[in-house]
NUDREN-725909 format. One record per residue: residue in three letters; z, y, x of N, C-alpha, C in turn; residue number from 1. Coordinates in steps of 0.05 Angstrom, whole numbers, plus 5000, padded with zeros to 4 digits. Example, Ala and Ser with C-alpha at 12.3 -4.5 7.8 and 13.67 -1.06 7.14 Angstrom:
BEGIN
+-----+------+------+------+-------+-------+-------+------+------+------+-----+
|   r | n_c3 | n_c2 | n_c1 | ca_c3 | ca_c2 | ca_c1 | c_c3 | c_c2 | c_c1 |   k |
+-----+------+------+------+-------+-------+-------+------+------+------+-----+
| ALA | 5156 | 4886 | 5264 |  5156 |  4910 |  5246 | 5156 | 4934 | 5264 |   1 |
| SER | 5142 | 4955 | 5257 |  5143 |  4979 |  5273 | 5157 | 5001 | 5258 |   2 |
+-----+------+------+------+-------+-------+-------+------+------+------+-----+
This chain:
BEGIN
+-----+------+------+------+-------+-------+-------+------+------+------+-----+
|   r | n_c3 | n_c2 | n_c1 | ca_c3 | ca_c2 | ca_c1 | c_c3 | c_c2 | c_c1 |   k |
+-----+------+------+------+-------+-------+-------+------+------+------+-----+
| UNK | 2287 | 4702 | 1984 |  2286 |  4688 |  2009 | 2314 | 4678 | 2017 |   1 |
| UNK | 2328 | 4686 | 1997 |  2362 |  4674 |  2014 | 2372 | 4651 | 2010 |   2 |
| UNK | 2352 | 4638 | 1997 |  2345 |  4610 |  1983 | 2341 | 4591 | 2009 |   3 |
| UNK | 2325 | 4597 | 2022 |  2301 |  4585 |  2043 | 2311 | 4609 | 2060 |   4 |
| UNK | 2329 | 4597 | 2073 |  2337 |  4608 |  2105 | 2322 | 4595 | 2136 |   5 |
| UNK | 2308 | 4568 | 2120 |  2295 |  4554 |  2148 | 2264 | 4572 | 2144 |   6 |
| UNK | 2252 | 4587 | 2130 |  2229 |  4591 |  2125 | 2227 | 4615 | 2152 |   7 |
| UNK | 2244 | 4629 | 2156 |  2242 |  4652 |  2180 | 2244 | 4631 | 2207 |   8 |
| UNK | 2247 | 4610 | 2218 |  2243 |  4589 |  2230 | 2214 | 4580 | 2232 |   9 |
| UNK | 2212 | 4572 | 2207 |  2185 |  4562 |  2204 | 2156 | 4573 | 2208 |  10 |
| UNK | 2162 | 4599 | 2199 |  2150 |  4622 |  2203 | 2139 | 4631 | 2233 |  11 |
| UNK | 2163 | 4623 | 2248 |  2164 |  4624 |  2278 | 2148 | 4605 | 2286 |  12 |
| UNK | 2154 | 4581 | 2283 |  2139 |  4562 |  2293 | 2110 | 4561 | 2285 |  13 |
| UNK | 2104 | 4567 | 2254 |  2078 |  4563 |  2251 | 2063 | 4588 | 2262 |  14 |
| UNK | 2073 | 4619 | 2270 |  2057 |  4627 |  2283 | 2051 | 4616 | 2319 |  15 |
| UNK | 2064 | 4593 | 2326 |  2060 |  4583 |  2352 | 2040 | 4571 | 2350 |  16 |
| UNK | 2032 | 4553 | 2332 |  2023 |  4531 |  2327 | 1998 | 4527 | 2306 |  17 |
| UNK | 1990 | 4546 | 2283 |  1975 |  4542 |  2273 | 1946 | 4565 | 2268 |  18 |
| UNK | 1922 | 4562 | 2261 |  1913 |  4587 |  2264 | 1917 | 4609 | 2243 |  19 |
| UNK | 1917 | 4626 | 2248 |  1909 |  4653 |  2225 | 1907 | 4647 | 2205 |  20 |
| UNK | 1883 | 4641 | 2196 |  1873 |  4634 |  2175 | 1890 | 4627 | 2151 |  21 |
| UNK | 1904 | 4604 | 2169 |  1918 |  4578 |  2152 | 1941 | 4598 | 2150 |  22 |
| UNK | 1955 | 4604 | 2165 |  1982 |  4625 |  2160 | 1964 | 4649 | 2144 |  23 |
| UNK | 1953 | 4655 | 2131 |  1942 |  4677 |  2114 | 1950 | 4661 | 2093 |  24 |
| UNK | 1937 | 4638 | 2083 |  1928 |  4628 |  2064 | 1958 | 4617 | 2055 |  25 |
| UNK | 1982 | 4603 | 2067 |  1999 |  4599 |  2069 | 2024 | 4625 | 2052 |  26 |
| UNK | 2009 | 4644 | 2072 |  2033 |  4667 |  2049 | 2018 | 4677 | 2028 |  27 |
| UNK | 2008 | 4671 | 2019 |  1994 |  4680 |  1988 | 2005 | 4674 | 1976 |  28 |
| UNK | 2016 | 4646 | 1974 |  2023 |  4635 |  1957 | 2059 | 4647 | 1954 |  29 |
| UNK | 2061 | 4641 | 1924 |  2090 |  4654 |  1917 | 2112 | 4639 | 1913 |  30 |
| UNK | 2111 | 4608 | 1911 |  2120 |  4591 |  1912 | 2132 | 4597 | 1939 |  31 |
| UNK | 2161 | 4591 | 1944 |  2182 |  4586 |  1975 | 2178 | 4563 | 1979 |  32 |
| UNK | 2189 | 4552 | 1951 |  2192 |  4517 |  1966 | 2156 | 4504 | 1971 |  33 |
| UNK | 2144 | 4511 | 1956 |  2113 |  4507 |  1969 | 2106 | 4514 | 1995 |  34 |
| UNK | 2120 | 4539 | 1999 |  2111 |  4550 |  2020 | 2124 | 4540 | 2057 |  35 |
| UNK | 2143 | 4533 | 2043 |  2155 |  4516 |  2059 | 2144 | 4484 | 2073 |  36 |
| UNK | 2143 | 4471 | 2050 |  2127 |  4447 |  2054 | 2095 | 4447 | 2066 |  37 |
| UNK | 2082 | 4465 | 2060 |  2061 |  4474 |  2069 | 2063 | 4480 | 2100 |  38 |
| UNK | 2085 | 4496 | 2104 |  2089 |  4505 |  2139 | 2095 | 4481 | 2159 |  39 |
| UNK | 2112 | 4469 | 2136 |  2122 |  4442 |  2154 | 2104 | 4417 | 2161 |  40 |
| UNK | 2083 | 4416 | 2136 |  2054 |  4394 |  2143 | 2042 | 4410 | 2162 |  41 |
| UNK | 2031 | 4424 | 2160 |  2010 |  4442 |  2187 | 2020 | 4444 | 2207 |  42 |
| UNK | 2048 | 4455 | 2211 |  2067 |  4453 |  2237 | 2062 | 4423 | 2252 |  43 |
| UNK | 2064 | 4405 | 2233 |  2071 |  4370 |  2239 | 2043 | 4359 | 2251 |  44 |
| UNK | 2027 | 4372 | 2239 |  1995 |  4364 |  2243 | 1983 | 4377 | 2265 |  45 |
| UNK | 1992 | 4405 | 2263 |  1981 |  4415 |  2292 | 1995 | 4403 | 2316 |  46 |
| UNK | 2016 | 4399 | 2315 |  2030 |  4388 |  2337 | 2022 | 4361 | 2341 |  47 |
| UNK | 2013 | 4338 | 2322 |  2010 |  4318 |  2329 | 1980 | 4318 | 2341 |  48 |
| UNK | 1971 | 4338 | 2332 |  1941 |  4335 |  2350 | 1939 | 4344 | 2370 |  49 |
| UNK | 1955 | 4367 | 2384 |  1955 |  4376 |  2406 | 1964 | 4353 | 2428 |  50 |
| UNK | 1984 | 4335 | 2420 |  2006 |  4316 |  2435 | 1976 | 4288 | 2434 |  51 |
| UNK | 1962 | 4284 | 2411 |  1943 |  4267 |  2415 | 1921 | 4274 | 2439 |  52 |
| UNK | 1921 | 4301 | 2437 |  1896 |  4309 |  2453 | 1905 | 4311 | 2490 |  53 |
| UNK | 1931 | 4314 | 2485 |  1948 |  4315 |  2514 | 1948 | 4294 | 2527 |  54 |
| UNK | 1954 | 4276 | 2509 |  1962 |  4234 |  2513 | 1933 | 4241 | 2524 |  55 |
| UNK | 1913 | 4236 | 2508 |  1881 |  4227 |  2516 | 1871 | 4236 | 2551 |  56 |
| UNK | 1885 | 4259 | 2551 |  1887 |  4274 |  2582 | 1895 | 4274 | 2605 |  57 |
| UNK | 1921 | 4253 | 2591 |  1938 |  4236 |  2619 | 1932 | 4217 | 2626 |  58 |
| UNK | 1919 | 4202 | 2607 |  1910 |  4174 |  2607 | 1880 | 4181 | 2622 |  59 |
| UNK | 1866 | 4190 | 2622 |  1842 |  4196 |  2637 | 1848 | 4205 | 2664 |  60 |
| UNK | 1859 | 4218 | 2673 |  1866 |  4228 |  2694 | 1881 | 4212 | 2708 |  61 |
| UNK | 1896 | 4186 | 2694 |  1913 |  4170 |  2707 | 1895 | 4150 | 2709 |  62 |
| UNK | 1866 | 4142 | 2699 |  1845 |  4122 |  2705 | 1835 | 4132 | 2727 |  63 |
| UNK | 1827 | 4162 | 2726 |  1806 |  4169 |  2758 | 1832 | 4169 | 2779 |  64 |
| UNK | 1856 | 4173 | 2778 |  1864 |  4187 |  2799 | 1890 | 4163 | 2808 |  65 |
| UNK | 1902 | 4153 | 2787 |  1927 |  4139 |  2789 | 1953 | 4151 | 2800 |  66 |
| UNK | 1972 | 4134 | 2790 |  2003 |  4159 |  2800 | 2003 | 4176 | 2782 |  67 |
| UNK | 1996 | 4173 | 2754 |  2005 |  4194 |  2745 | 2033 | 4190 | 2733 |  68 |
| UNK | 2043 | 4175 | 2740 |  2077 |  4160 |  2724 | 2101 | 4187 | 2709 |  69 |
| UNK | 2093 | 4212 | 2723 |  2110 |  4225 |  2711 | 2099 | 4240 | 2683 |  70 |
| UNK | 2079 | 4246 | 2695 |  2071 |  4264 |  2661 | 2072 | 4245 | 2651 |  71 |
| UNK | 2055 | 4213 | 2654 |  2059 |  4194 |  2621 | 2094 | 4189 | 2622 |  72 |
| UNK | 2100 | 4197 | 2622 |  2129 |  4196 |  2622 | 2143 | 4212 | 2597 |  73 |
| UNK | 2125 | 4239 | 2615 |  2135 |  4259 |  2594 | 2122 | 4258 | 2569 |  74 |
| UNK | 2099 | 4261 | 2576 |  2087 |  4248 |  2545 | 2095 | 4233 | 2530 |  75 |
| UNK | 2110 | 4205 | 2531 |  2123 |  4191 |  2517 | 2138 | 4205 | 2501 |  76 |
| UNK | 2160 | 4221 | 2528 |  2192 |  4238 |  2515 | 2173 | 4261 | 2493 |  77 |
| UNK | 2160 | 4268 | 2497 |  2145 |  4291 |  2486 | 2144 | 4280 | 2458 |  78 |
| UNK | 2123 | 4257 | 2443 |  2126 |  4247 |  2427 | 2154 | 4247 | 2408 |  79 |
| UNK | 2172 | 4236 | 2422 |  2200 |  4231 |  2406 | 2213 | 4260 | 2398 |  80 |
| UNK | 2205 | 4284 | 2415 |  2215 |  4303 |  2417 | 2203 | 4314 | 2392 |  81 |
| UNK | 2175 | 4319 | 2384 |  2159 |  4318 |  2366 | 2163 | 4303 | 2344 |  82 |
| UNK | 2169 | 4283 | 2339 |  2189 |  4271 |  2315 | 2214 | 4278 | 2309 |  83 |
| UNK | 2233 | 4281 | 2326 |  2253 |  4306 |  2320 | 2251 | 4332 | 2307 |  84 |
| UNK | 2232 | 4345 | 2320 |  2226 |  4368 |  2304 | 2219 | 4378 | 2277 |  85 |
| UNK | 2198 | 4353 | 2277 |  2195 |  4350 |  2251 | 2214 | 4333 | 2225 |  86 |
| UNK | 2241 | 4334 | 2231 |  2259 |  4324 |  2217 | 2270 | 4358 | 2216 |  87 |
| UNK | 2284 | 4369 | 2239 |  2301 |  4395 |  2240 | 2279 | 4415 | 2237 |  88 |
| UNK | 2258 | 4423 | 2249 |  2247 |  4440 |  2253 | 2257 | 4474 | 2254 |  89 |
| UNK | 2271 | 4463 | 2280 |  2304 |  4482 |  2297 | 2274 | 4499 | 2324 |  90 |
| UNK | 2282 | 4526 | 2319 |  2277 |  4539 |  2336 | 2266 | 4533 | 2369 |  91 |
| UNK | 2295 | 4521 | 2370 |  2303 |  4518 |  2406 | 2295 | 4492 | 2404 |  92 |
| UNK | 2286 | 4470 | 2387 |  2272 |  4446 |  2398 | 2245 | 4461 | 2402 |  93 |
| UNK | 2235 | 4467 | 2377 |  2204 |  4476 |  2385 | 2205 | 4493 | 2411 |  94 |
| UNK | 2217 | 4515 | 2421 |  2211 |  4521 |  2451 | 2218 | 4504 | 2472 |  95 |
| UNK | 2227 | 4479 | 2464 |  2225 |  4465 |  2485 | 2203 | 4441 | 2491 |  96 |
| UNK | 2194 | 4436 | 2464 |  2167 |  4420 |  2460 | 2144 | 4442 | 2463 |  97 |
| UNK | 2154 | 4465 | 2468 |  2129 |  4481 |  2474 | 2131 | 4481 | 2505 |  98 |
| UNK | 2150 | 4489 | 2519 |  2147 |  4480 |  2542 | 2143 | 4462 | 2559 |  99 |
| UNK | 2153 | 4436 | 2545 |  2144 |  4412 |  2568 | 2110 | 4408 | 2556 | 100 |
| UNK | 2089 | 4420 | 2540 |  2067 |  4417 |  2531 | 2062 | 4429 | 2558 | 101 |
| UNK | 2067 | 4447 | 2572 |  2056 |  4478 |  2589 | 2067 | 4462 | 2612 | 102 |
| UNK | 2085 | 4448 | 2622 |  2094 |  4433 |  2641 | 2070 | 4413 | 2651 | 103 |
| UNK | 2067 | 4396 | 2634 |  2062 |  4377 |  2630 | 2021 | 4381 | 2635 | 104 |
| UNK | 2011 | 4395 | 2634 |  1979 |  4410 |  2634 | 1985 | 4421 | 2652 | 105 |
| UNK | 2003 | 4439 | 2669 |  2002 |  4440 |  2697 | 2002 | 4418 | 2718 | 106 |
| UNK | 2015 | 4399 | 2712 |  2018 |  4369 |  2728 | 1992 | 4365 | 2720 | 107 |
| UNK | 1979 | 4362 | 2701 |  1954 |  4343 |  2707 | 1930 | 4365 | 2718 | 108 |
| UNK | 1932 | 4386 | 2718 |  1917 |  4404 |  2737 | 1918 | 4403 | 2763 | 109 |
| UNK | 1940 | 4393 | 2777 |  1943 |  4384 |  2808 | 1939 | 4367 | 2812 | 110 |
+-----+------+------+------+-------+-------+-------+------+------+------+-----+
């Protein structure tokens, strides 16, 4: 493992982000550098669906209700923030794309 120092990172992140299952099936394997690339597609995919399913949420809520200018806001920044990540896939970005997710679903609950 002293090879793959981002894998204890990744590790982190994909238990945020992906289910069980997939993180089971994920460390079976004995391959690092597989195992790596593997964390980093599922990481990339769960996040892009969560951020798809978020977008779909603001945009509805901003048809019945209007004014919603700040969350689609953040949603935008959210996006780019989410393409970042998935270039570094750094700790302290992912807790911060985890937070403006949790930000951002409180605003559209009010």
């Amino acid at each position: 493992m002293k090879n793959f120092p981002e894998l204890k990172d990744l590790r982190y992140i994909a238990k945020k982000t992906i289910s069980k299952g997939t993180l089971k099936k994920i460390k079976k394997i004995k391959d690092k550098s597989e195992q790596v690339r593997l964390y980093q597609y599922s990481i990339k995919s769960a996040l892009e669906i969560k951020y798809a399913e978020l977008k779909d949420k603001v945009e509805k809520k901003d048809k019945e209700k209007g004014g919603q200018f700040i969350p689609t806001t953040k949603v935008l920044l959210l996006g780019s923030k989410i393409h970042y990540l998935v270039v570094t896939f750094n700790r302290k970005d992912f807790k911060v794309i985890n937070s403006m997710f949790k930000k951002i679903e409180k605003e559209i609950k009010k």
